[in-house]
C-alpha positions in Angstrom: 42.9 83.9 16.2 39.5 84.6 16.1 37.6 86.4 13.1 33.8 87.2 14.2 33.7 89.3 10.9 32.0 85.8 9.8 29.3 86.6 12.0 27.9 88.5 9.3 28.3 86.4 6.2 26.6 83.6 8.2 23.9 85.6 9.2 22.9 87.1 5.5 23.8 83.2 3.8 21.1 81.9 6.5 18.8 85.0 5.7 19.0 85.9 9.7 18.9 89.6 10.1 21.4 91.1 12.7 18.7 92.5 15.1 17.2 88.9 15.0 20.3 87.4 15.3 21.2 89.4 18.4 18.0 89.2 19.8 17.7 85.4 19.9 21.4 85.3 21.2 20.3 87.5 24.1 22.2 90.1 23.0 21.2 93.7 21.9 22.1 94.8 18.6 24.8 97.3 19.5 26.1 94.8 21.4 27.0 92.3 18.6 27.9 95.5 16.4 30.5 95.6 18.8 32.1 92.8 19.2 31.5 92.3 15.3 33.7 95.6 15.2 36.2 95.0 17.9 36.7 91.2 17.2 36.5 90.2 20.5 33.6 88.8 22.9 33.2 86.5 25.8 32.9 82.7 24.9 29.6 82.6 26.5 28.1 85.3 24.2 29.8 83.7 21.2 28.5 80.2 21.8 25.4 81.8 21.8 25.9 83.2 18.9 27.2 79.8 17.1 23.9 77.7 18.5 21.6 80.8 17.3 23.0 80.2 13.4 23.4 76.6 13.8 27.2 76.4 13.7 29.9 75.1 15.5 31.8 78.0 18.0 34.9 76.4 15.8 33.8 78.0 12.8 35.2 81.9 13.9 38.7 80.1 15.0 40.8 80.3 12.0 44.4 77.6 11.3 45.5 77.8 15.1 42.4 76.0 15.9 43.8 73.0 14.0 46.5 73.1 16.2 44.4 73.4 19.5 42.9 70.4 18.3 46.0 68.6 17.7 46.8 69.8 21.5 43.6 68.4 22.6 43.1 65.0 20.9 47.1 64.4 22.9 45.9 65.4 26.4 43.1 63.3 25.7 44.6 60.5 24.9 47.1 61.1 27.8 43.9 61.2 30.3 42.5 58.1 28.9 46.2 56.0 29.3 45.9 57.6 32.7 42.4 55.9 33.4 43.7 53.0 32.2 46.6 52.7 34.4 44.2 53.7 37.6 42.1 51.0 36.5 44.8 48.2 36.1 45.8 49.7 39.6 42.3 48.9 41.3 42.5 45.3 39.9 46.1 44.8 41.0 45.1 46.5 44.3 42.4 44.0 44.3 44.0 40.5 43.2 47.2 42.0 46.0 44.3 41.6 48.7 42.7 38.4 47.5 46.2 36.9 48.1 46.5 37.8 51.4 43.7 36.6 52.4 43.9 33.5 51.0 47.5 32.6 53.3 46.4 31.5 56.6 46.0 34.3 59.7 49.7 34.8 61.3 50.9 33.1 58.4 53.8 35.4 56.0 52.9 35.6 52.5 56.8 35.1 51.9 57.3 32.5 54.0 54.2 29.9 53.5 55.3 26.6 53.2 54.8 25.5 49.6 55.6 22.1 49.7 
């Protein structure tokens, strides 16, 4: 859930007045009355917003965001096993192809005489 009621309280502690505020975010004023008001913006607007008082977008998520992180450090961690496992892939595709052209043209991998 987000709560851009902390809009405000960042703005006064950093001494940024709301007109400023807005203005630098390249927003009007009403405009971030607004979404102050309604609680609700587009993530554009509010990353603008978080880089104008220096803050992390993260800041207006409250608890849930713990658990979105949660979600994403997992799917990361899922994407790099998966990058992993393409990689070992390539080198096994690789080594797969070596060997084959190391047995003699004509010649079955299977069958080479070994002795």
């Amino acid at each position: 859930m987000v709560d851009l009621s902390k809009i405000e309280v960042l703005a006064r502690e950093k001494g940024i007045q709301l007109g400023v505020l807005a203005e630098r975010a390249g927003i009007s004023y009403q405009a971030l009355n607004k979404l102050i008001r309604n609680n609700s913006t587009k993530i554009e607007t509010l990353v603008s917003i978080a880089e104008t008082l220096d803050v992390s977008p993260s800041i207006f998520f409250d608890n849930t965001s713990n658990e979105t992180s949660q979600i994403i450090n997992y799917l990361k961690e899922r994407d790099d096993k998966i990058e992993e496992l393409i990689r070992e892939n390539e080198r096994l595709k690789v080594q797969i192809e070596q060997g084959e052209k190391s047995v003699a043209p004509g010649e079955d991998a299977a069958c080479a005489d070994v002795s």
